[in-house]
Each structure stands twice: as structure tokens, then as C-alpha cells.
N, C-alpha and C positions, 0 to 999 in steps of 0.2 A: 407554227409560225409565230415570229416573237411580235412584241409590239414596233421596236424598229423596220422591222421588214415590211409589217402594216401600213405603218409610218411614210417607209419610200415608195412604197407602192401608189401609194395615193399620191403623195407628192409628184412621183413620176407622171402620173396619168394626169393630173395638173398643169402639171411643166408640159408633157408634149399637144395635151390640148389647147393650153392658149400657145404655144409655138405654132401650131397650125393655125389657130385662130387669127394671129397678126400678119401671116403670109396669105392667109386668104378672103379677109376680111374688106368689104369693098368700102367702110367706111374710115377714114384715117384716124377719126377720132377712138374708134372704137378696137384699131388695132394699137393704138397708143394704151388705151386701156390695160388691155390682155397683156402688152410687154409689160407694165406693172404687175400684173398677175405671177406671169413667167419672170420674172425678177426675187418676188416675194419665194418662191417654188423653190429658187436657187441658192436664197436665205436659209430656207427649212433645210435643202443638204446640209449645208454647212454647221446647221446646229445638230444633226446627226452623226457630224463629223466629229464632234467637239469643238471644233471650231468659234468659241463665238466672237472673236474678235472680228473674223472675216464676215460674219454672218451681218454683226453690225455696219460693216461698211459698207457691205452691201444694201442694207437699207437705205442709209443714210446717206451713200453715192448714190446708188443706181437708184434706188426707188424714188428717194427723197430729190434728188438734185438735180439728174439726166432726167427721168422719165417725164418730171414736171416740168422742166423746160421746152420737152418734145410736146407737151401737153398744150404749153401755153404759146410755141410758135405754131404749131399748126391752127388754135383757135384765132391769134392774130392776122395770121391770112386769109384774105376773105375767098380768093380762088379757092381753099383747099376746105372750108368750112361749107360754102356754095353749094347748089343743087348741079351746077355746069361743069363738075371738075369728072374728070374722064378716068374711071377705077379699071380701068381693063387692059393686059398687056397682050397685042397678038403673041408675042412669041414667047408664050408658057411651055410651050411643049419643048422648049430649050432648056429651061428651067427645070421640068420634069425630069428630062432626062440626067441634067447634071445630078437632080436631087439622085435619084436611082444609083449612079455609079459611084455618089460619094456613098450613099449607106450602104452598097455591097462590097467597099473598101473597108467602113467600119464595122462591119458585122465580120469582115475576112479577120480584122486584127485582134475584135473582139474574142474570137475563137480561138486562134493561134497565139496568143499572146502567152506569156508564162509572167501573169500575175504572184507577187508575192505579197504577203503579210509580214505586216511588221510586230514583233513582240514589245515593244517598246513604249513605256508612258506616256501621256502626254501632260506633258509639265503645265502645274497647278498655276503658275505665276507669271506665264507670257505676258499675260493681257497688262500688268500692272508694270511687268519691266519695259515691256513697249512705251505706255506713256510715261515713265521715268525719263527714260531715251529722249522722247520726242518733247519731252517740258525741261529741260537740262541742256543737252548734247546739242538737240535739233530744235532750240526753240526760236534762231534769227530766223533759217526758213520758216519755220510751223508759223511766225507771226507775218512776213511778208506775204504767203499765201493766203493767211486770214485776210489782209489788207486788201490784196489782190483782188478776193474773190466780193467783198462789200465793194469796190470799187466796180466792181461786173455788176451786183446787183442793180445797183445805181443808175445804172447806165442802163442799163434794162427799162427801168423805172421811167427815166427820162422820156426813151424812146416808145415808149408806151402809151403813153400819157399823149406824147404832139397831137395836138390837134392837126389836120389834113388840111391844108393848103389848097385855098379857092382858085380855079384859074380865072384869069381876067380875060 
């Protein structure tokens, strides 16, 4: 067995345990956690893959950007941080069962599939033509979304910050 294989191995068993972890997790806080976890897992493919331009964005979206904002509206809500908030849905066994028939649809395709390999490089200079691209070609978008997204923070910030309103 190579190092790579090692490698998924573990990654996999990672990734599917905090995926179970966030699904069954009765604390919000702590399944927002593990989807960090299973995030990070999803990073380690990707640099298995060669990949790492994707690997990167995946940190730096998902881990770095989405998971911390699910982090910090669930601590902002005080229902959902609370000892009152209600972690239980009757109708799991709905749930179960969909889970069931999607993975014996993907284990069917798994098997039947006619996987191929590709013999083919993977070019040494994506990562560097991509940002050529995106600082040249694509840079009114690439700054308008910069703008955009400081103008999100901001506003975050703001509404963060209010003090709560006395009633009279």
C-alpha cells in the first residue's frame, strides 16, 4: 500500500466521521465545528489530486469564510446557543431511509461505472495563468467583489455591535 492510499484512507475515515458527526450532533455549535473538520478532509483530496489551487479555495471559501460565518450566526443567536433550543427531529426515520436508498443508488453506480484514467499531465503553471487571468482580463470583477465583500463585512460589524433596544 503506497503512502497515498494511506493518505485517503485516513482522510476518508475523517471526512465520513465528522460528516456523521454534523448530522447527528445534538449541539449546533459543535456540528458547525466538524463541518470545518469535513471541509479541511476535502482540502487534503484535493492536494492528493494535485490540485492545489482548488485545495486553496477551499480553505480560504469554505473553511475560512462560510464555516466562520455559520460559526458566528449561530453564536449570535441566543435561541440556538441556549440550553431551550430543541435538537430532536421526530421524523428521522424519513431521513434514514432516504439516506439508505441514496447510498444503494451510489454503491449501484459505484460498481457499474466504467471508470477511466487519464494518461495525461497535469500542467505545472495553472495556478500562475489563473491569476495572470484574474489580475489582467478579470480584474473590474475581481475588485468589485473585493469591494463588495468589505462592504458585507462592515455590515456585519455594524450589526453586531447594536446594542438591544429597551422597551418602554
Amino acid at each position: 500500500m503506497s503512502v497515498e492510499q494511506v493518505v485517503f484512507l485516513v482522510l476518508a475515515v475523517v471526512a465520513v466521521g465528522a460528516a456523521v458527526g454534523v448530522v447527528t450532533s445534538k449541539n449546533i455549535f459543535y456540528s458547525a465545528l466538524l463541518l470545518i473538520a469535513c471541509l479541511f478532509t476535502v482540502a487534503g483530496f484535493f492536494v492528493l489530486l494535485e490540485a492545489t489551487f482548488l485545495a486553496a479555495v477551499q480553505v480560504l471559501i469554505y473553511v475560512g469564510a462560510i464555516a466562520v460565518l455559520i460559526i458566528f450566526a449561530v453564536m449570535l443567536t441566543e435561541r440556538m446557543m441556549g440550553k431551550t433550543a430543541r435538537a430532536w427531529n421526530e421524523q428521522w426515520w424519513i431521513a434514514l431511509l432516504v439516506v439508505i436508498c441514496l447510498a444503494a443508488v451510489m454503491v449501484q453506480v459505484v460498481i457499474t461505472a466504467n471508470w477511466q484514467l487519464s494518461d495525461g499531465a497535469v500542467p505545472t503553471d495553472a495556478v500562475s495563468a489563473l491569476g495572470q487571468t484574474l489580475l489582467t482580463t478579470y480584474v473590474l470583477p475581481f475588485e468589485v467583489a473585493s469591494v463588495l465583500l468589505l462592504m458585507a463585512l462592515i455590515g456585519a460589524i455594524i450589526i453586531a455591535r447594536e446594542e438591544p433596544q429597551e422597551e418602554k
